[in-house]
C-alpha positions in Angstrom: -4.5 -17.5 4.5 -1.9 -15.8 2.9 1.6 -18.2 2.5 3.7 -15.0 4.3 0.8 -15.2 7.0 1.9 -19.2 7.3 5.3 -19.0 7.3 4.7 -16.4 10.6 2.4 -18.9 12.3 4.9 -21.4 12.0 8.1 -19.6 13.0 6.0 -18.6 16.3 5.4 -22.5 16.6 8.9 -23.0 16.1 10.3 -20.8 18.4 7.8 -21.8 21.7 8.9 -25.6 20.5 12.9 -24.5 21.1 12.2 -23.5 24.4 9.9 -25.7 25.5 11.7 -29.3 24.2 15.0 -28.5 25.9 13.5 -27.5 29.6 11.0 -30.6 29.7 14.5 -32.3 28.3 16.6 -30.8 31.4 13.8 -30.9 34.4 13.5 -34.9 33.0 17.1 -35.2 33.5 16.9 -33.5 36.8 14.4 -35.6 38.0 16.1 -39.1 37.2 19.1 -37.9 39.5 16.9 -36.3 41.9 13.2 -37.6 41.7 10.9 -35.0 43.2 8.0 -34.2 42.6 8.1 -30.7 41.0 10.2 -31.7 38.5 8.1 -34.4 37.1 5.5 -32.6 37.1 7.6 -29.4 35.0 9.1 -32.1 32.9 5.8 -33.0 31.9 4.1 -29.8 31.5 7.1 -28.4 29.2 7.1 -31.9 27.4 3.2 -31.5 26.7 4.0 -27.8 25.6 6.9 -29.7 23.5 4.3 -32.5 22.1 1.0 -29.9 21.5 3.2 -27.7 19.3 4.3 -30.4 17.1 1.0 -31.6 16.8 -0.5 -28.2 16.0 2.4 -27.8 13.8 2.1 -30.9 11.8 -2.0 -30.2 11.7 -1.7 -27.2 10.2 0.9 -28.2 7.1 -1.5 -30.9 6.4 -4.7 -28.5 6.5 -2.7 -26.5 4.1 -1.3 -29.2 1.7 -5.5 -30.0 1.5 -6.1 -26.7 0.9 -3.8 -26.1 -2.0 -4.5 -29.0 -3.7 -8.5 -28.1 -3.7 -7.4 -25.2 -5.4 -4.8 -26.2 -7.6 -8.1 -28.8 -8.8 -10.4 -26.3 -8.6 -8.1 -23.4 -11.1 -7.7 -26.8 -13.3 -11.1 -28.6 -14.0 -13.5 -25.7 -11.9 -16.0 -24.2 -13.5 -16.1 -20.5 -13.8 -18.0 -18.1 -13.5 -18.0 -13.8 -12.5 -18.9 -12.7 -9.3 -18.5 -9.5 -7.2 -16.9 -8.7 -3.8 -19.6 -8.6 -1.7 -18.5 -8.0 1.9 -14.9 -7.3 3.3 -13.8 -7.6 6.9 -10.5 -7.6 8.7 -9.2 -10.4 10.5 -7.3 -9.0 13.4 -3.9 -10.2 11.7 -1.2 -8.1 10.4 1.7 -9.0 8.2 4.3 -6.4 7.6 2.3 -3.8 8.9 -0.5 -4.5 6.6 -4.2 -5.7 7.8 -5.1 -9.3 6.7 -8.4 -8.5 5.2 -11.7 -11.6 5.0 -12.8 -11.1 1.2 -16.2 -12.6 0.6 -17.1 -12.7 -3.6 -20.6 -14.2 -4.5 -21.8 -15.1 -8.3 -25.4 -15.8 -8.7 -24.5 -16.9 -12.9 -25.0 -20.2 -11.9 -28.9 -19.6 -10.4 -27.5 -20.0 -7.2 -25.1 -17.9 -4.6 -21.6 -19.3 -4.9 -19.0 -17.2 -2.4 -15.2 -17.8 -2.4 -14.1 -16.4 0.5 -10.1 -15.1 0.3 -7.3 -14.2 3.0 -5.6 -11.1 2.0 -3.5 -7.9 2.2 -4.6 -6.8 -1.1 -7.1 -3.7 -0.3 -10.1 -3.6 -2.7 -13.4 -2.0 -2.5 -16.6 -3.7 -2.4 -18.2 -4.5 -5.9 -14.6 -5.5 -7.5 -15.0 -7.9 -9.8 -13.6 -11.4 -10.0 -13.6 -14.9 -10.8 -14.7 -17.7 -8.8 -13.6 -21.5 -10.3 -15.9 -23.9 -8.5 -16.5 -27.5 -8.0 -20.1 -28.2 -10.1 -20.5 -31.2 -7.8 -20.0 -29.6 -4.6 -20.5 -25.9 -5.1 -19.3 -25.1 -1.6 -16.2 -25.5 -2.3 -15.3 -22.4 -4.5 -11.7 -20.1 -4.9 -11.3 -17.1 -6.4 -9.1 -17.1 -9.9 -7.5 -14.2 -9.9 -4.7 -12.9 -8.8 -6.2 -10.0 -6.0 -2.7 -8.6 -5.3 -2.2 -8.1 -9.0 -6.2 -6.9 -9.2 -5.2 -4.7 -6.1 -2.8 -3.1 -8.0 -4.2 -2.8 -10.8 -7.2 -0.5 -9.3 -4.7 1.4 -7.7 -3.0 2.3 -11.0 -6.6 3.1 -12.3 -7.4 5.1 -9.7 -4.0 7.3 -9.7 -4.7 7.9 -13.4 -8.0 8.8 -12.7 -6.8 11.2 -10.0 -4.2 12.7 -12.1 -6.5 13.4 -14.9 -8.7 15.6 -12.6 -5.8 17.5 -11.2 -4.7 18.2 -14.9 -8.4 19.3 -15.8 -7.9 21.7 -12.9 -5.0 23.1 -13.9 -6.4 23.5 -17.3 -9.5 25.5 -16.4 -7.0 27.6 -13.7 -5.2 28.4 -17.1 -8.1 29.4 -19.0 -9.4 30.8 -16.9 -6.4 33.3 -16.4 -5.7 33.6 -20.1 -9.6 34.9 -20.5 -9.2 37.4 -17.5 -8.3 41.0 -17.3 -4.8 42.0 -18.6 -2.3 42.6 -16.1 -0.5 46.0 -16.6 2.8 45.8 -16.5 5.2 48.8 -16.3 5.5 48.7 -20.2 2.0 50.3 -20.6 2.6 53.2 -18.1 3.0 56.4 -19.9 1.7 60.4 -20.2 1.9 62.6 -17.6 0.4 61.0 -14.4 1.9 57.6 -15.2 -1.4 55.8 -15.9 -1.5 53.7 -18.7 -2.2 55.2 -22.0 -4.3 52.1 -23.1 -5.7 51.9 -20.1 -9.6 51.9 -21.9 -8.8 48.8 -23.6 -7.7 46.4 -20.6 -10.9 48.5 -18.7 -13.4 46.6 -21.4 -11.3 43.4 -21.0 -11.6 43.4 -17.5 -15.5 45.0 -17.3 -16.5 41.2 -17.4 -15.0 40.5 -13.9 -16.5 43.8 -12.7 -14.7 46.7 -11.0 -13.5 45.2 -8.1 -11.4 42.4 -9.9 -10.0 45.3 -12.2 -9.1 47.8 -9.0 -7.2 44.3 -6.9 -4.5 44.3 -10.2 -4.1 48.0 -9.7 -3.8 47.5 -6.1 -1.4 44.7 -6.6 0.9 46.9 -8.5 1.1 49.5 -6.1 2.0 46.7 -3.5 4.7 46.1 -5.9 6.0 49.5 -6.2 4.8 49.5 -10.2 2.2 52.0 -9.9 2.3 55.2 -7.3 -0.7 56.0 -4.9 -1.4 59.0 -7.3 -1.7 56.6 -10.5 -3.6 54.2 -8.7 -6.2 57.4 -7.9 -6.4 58.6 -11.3 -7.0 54.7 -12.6 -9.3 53.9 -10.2 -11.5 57.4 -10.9 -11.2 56.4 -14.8 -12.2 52.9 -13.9 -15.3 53.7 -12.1 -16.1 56.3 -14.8 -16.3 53.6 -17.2 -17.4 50.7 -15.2 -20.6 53.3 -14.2 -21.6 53.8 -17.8 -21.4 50.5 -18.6 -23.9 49.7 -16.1 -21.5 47.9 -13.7 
């Protein structure tokens, strides 16, 4: 269990154990001064309440003192050996707005299935890879070496960088792409009499690979954009389909 996930579990303890002490304390008094019935028996339910929460309270430290020695032991003399995250599960438990998550990791390097099993907030994908440190004489009792929030994070970064390298190879295909298209005309290349451009033939065989109706959408465009008139887009477009036609397109 994760230590924020304790110190929640024993601040709820904590807090039933302030209310509950003081009321079995006051319905005791009570009773002494008047002794009915219904206030021994609430002095003794809240003093129960009182008594069960300390003894939960004082079951769990020691159940977690045990536990971190076992793995203090285990990091220190444990034998090691890889293993993968084989099955992941959530517990029902939230801290900080994050799901507690049951991480199983199983190596089979020692002939036999060793599993650690882990209480975290760190999210990781099944098949992450890990280390399990593990008692030779009693195998069951196994803990996982590494640090999985740091791991967590780690995969995260790896994955962001992988991310952003496909959204860069993206962009660079989108620019080569552009750069090996048709040439936009621009008002610069407008001349002679109608207004159509007078090297219009040369961005024709530059744009004859993306056929005629990617050529006639830039000449569109510009009249959309008040750079070329209906009457030049006319004459373009009956010079474009003139030469578009020969070439077999």
């Amino acid at each position: 269990m994760p230590r924020s996930t304790r110190w929640i579990v024993v601040v709820v303890l904590l807090v039933q154990l302030v209310w509950s002490a003081p009321l079995s304390l006051v319905f005791g008094r009570a009773y002494l001064i008047t002794p009915e019935p219904v206030l021994l028996v609430l002095t003794a339910g809240f003093g129960l309440v009182a008594v069960g929460i300390v003894a939960t309270t004082a079951a769990l430290l020691v159940r977690w003192r045990v536990a971190a020695r076992t793995r203090r032991r285990l990091l220190d003399t444990g034998s090691r050996v890889p293993a993968l995250l084989v099955d992941v599960s959530y517990t029902g438990t939230r801290v900080n707005g994050h799901a507690v998550r049951k991480l199983t990791f199983e190596s089979r390097s020692a002939g036999t299935p060793i599993r650690a099993v882990e209480r975290t907030t760190a999210a990781l994908p099944a098949g992450t890879p890990a280390t399990i440190a593990y008692d030779l004489a009693d195998p069951a009792k196994a803990v996982v070496a590494d640090d999985l929030t740091a791991l967590a994070a780690d995969l995260a970064r790896r994955a962001d960088r992988k991310r952003q390298a496909w959204i860069d190879e993206m962009f660079r295909r989108q620019g080569k792409t552009a750069s090996s298209g048709p040439a936009v005309f621009t008002t610069s290349t407008v001349s002679g009499s109608d207004g159509v451009p007078s090297d219009l033939a040369s961005h024709i065989h530059e744009a004859s690979a993306h056929g005629l109706d990617t050529a006639l959408d830039q000449l569109r465009a510009m009249v959309r954009d008040g750079r070329l008139t209906q009457q030049q887009f006319d004459e373009a477009e009956r010079q474009f389909s003139g030469l578009f036609g020969r070439s077999g397109h």
